[in-house]
N, CA, C and O atoms as a Maestro MAE file, in Angstrom:
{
 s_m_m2io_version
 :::
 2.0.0
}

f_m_ct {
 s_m_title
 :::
 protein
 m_atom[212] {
  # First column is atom index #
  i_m_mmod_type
  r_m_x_coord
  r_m_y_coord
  r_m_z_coord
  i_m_residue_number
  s_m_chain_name
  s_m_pdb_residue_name
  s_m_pdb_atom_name
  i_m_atomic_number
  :::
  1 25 -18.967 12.416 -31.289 1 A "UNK " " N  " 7
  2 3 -19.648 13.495 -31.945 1 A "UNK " " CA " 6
  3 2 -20.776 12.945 -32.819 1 A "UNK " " C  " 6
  4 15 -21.934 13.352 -32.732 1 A "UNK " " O  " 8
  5 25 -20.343 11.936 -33.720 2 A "UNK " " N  " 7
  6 3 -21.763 11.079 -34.416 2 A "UNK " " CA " 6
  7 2 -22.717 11.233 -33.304 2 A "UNK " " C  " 6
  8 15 -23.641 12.044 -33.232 2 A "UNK " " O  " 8
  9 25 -22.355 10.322 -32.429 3 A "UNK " " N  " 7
  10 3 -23.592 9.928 -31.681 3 A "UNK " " CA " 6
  11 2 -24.786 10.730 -30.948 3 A "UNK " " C  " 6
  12 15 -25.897 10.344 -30.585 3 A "UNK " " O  " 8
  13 25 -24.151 11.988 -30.864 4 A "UNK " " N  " 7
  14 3 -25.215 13.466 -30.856 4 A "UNK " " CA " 6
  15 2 -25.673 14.006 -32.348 4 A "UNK " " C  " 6
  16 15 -26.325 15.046 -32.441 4 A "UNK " " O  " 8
  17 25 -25.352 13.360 -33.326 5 A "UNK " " N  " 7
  18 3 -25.698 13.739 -34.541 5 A "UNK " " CA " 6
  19 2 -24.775 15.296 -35.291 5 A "UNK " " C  " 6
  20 15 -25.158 16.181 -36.055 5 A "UNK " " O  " 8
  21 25 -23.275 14.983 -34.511 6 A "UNK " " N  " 7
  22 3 -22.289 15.869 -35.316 6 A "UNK " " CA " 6
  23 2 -21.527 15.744 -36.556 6 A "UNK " " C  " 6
  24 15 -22.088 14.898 -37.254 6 A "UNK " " O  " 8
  25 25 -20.880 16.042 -36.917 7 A "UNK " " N  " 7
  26 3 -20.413 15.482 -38.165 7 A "UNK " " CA " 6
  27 2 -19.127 16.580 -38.543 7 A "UNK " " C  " 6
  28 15 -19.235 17.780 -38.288 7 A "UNK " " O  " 8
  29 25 -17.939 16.008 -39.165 8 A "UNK " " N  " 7
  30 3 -16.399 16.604 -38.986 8 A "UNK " " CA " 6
  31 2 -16.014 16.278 -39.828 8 A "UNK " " C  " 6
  32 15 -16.249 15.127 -40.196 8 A "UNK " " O  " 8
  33 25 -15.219 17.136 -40.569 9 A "UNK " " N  " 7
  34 3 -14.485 16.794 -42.009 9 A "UNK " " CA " 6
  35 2 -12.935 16.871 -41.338 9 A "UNK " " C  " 6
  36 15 -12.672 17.358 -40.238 9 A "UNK " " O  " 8
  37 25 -12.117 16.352 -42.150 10 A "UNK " " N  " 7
  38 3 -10.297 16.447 -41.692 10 A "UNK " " CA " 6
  39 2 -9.834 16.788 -43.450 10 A "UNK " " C  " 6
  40 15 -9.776 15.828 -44.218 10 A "UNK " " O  " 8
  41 25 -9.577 17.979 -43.881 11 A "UNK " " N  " 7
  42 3 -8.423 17.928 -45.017 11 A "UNK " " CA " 6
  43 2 -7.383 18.245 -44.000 11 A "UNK " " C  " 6
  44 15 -7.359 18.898 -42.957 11 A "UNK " " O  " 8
  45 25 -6.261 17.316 -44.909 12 A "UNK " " N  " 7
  46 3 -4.916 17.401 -44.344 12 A "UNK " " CA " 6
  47 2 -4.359 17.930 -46.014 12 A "UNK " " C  " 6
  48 15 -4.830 17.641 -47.114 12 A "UNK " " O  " 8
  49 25 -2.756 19.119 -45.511 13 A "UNK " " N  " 7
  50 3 -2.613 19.649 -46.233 13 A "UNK " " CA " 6
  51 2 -0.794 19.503 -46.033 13 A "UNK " " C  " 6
  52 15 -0.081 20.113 -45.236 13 A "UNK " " O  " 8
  53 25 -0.376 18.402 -47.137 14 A "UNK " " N  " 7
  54 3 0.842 18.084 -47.055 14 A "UNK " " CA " 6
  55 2 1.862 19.056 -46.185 14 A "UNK " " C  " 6
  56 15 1.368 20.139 -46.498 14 A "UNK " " O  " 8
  57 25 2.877 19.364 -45.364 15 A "UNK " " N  " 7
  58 3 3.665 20.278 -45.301 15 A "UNK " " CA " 6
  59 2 3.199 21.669 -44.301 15 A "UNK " " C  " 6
  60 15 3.813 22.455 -43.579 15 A "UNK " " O  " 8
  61 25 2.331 21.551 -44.548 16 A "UNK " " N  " 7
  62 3 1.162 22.818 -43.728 16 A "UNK " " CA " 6
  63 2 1.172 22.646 -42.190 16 A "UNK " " C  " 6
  64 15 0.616 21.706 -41.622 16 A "UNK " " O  " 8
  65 25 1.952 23.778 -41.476 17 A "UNK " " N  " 7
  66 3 1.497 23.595 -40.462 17 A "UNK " " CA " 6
  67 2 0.690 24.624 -39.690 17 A "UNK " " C  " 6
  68 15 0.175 25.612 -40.213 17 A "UNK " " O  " 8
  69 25 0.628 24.328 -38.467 18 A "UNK " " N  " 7
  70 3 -0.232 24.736 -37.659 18 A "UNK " " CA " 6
  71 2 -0.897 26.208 -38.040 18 A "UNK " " C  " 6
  72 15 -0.273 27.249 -37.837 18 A "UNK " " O  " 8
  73 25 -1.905 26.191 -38.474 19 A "UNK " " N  " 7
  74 3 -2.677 27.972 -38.636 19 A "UNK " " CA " 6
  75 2 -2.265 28.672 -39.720 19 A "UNK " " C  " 6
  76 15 -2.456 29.881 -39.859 19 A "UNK " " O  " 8
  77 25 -1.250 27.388 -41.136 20 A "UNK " " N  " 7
  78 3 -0.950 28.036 -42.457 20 A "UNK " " CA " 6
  79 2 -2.083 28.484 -42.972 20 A "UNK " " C  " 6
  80 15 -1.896 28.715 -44.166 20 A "UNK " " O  " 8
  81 25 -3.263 28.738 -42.620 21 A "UNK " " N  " 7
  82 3 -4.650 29.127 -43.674 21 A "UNK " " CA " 6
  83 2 -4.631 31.041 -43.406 21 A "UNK " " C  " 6
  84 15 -5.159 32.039 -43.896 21 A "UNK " " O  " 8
  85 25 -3.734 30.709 -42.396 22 A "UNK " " N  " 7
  86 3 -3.733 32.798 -41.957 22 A "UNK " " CA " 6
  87 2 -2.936 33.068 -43.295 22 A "UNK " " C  " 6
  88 15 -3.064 34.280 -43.469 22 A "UNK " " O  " 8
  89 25 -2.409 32.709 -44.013 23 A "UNK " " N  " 7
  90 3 -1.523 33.312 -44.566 23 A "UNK " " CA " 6
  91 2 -2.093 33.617 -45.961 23 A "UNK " " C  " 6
  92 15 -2.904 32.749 -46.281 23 A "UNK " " O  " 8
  93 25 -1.929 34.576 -46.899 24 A "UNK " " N  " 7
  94 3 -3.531 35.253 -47.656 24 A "UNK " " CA " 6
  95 2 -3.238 34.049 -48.573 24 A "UNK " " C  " 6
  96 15 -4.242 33.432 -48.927 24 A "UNK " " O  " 8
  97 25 -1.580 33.420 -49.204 25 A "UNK " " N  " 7
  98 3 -1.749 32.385 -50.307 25 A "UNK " " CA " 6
  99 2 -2.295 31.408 -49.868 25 A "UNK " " C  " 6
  100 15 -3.156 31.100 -50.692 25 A "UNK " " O  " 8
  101 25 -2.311 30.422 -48.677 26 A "UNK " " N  " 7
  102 3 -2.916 29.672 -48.513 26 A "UNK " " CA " 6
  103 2 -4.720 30.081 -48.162 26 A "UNK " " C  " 6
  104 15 -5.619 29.264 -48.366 26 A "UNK " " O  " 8
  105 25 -4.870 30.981 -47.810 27 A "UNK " " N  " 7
  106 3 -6.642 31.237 -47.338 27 A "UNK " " CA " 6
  107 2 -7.363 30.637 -48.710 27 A "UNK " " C  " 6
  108 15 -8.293 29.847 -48.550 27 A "UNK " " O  " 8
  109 25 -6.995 30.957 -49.906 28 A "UNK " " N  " 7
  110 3 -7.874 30.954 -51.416 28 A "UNK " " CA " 6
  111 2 -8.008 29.222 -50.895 28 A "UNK " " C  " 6
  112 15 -9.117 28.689 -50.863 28 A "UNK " " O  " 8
  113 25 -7.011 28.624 -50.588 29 A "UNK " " N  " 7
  114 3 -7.173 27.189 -50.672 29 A "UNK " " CA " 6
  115 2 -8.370 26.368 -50.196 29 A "UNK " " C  " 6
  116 15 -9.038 25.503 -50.763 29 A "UNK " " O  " 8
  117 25 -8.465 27.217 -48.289 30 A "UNK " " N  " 7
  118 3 -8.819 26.521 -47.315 30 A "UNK " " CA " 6
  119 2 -10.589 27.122 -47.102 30 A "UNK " " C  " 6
  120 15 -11.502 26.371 -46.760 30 A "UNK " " O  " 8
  121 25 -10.723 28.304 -47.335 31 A "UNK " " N  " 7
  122 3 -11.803 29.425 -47.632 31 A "UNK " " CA " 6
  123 2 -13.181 28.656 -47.920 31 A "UNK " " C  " 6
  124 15 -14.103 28.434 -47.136 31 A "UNK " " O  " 8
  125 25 -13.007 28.196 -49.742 32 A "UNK " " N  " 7
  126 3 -13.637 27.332 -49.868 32 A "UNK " " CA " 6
  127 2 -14.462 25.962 -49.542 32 A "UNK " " C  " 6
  128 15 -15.643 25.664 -49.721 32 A "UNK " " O  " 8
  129 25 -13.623 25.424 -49.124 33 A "UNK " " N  " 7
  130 3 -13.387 23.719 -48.117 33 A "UNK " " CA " 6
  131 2 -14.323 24.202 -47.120 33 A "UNK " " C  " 6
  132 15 -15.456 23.724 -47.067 33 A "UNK " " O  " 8
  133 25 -13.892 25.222 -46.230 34 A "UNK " " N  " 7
  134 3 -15.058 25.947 -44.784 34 A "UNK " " CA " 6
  135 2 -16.427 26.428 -45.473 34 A "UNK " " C  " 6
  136 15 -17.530 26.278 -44.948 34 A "UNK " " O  " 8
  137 25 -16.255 26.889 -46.433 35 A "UNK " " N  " 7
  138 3 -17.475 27.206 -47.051 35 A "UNK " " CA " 6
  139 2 -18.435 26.242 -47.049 35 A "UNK " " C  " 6
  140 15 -19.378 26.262 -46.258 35 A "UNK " " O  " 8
  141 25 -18.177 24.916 -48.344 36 A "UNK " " N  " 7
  142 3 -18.770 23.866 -48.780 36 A "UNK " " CA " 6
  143 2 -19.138 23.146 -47.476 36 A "UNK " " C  " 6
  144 15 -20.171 22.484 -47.571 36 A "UNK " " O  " 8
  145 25 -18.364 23.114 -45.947 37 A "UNK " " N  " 7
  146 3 -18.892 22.374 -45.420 37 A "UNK " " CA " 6
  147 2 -20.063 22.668 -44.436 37 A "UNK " " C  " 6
  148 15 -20.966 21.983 -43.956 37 A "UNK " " O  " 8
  149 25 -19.602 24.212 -44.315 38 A "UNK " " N  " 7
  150 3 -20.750 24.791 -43.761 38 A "UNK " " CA " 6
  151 2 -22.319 25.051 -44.480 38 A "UNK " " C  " 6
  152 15 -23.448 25.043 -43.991 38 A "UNK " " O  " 8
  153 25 -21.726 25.321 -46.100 39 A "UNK " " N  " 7
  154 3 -22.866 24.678 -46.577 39 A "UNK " " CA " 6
  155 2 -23.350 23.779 -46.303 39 A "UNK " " C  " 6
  156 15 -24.543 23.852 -46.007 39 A "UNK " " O  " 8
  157 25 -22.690 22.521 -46.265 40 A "UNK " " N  " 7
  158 3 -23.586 21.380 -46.326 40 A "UNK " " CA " 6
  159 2 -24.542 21.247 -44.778 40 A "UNK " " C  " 6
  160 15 -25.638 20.690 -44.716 40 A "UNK " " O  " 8
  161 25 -24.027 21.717 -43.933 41 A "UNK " " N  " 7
  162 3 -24.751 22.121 -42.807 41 A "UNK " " CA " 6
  163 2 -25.947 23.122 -42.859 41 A "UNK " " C  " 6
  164 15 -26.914 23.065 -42.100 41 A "UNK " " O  " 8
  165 25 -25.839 23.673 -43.449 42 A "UNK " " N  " 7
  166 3 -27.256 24.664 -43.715 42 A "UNK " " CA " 6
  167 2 -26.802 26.066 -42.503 42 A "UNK " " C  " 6
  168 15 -27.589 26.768 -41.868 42 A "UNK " " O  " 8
  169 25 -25.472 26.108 -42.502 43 A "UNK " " N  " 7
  170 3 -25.173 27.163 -41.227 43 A "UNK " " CA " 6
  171 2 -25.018 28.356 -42.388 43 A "UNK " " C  " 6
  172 15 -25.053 29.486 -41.902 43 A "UNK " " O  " 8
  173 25 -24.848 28.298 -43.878 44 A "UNK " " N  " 7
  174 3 -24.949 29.576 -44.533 44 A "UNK " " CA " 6
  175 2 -25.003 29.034 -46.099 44 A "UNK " " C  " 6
  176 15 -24.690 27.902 -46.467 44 A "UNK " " O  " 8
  177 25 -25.530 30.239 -47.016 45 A "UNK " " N  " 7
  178 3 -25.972 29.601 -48.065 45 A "UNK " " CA " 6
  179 2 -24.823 30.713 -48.862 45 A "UNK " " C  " 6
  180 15 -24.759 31.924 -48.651 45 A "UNK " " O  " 8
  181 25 -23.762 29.724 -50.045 46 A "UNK " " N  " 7
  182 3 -22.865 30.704 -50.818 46 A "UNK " " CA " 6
  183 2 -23.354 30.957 -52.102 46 A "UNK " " C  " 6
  184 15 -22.650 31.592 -52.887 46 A "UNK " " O  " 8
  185 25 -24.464 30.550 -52.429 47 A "UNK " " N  " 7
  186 3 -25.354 31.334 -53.595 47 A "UNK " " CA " 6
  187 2 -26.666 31.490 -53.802 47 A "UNK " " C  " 6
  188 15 -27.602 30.690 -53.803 47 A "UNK " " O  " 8
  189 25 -26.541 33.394 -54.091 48 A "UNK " " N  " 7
  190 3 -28.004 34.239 -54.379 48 A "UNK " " CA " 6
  191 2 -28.798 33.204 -54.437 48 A "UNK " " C  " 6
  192 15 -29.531 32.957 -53.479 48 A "UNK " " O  " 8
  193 25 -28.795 32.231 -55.830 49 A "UNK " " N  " 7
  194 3 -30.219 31.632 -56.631 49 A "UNK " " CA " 6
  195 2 -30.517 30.367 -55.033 49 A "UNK " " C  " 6
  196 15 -31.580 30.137 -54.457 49 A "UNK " " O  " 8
  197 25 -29.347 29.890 -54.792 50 A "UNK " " N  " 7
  198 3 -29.950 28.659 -53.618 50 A "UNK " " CA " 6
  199 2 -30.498 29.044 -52.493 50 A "UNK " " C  " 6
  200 15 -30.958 28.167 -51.762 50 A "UNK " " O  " 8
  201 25 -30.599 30.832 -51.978 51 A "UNK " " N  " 7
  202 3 -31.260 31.538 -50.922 51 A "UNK " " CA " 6
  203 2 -33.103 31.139 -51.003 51 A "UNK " " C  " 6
  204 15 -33.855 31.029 -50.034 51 A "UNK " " O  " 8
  205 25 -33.279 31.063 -51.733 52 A "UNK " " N  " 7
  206 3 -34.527 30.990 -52.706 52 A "UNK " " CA " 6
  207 2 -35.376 29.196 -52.421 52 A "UNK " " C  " 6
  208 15 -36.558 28.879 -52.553 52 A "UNK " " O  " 8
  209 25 -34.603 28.656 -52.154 53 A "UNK " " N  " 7
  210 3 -34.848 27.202 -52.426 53 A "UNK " " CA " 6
  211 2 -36.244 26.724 -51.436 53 A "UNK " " C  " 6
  212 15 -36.658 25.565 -51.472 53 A "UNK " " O  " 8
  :::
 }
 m_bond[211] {
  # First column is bond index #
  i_m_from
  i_m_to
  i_m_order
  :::
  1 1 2 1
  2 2 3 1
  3 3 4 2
  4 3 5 1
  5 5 6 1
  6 6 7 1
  7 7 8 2
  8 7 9 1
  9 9 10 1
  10 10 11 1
  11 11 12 2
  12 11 13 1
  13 13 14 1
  14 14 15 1
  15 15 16 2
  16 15 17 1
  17 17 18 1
  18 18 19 1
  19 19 20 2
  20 19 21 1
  21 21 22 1
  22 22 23 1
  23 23 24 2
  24 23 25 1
  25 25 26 1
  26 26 27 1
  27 27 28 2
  28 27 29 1
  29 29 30 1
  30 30 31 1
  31 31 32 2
  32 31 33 1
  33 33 34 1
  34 34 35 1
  35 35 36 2
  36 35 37 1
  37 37 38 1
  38 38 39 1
  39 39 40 2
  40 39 41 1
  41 41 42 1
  42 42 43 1
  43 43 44 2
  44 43 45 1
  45 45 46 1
  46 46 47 1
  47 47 48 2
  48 47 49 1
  49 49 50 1
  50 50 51 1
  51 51 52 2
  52 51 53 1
  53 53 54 1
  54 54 55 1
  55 55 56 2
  56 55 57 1
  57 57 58 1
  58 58 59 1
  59 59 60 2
  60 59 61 1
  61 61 62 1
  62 62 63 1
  63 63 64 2
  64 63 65 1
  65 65 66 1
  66 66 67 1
  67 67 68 2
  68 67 69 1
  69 69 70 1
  70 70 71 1
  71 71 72 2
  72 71 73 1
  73 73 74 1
  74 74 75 1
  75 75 76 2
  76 75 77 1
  77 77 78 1
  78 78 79 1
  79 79 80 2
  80 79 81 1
  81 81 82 1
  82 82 83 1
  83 83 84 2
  84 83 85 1
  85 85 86 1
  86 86 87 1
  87 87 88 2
  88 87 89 1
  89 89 90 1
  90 90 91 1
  91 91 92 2
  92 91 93 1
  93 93 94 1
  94 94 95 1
  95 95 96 2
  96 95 97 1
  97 97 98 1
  98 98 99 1
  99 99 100 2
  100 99 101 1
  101 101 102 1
  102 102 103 1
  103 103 104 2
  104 103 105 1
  105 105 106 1
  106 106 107 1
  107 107 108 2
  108 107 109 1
  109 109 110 1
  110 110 111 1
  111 111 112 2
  112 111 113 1
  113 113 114 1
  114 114 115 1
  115 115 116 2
  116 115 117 1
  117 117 118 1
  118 118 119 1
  119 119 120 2
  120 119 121 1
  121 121 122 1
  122 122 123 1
  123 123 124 2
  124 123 125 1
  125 125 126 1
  126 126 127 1
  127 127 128 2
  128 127 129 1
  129 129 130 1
  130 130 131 1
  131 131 132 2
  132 131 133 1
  133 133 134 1
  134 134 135 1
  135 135 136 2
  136 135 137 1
  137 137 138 1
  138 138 139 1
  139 139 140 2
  140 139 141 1
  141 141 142 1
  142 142 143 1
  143 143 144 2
  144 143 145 1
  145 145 146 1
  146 146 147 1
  147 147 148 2
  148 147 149 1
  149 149 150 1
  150 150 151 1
  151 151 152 2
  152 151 153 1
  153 153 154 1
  154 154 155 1
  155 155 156 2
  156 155 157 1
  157 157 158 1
  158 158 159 1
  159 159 160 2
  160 159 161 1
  161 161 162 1
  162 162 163 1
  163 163 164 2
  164 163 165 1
  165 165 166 1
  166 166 167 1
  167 167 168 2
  168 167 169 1
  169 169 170 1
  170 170 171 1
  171 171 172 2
  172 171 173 1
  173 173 174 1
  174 174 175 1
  175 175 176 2
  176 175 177 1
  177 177 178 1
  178 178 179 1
  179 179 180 2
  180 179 181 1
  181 181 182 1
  182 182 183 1
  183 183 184 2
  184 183 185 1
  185 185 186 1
  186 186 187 1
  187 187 188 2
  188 187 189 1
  189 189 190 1
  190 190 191 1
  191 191 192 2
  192 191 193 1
  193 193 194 1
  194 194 195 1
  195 195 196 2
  196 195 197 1
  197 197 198 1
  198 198 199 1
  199 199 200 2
  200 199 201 1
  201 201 202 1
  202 202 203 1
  203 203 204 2
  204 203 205 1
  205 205 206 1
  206 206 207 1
  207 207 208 2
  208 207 209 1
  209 209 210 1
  210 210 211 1
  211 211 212 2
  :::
 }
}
């Protein structure tokens, strides 16, 4: 995936298995984490003032 210029994050989440992020207590956790990384991709921007940039 590097070598086409992809790039992949791994949190591992002690105990957690398969598709625990469906569940609404765990989503607050995992929500974020998808956010920040898609931020960092430029695939969406999570604040008003940084729309602007």
């Amino acid at each position: 995936m590097e070598e086409i210029g992809g790039r992949g994050e791994l949190h591992l989440y002690q105990g957690a298995g398969h598709g625990f992020f469906n569940a609404e207590s765990h989503r607050t956790l995992v929500i974020p984490e998808v956010d920040r990384f898609l931020e960092s991709l430029d695939f969406i921007v999570t604040s008003e003032a940084d729309q602007y940039k």
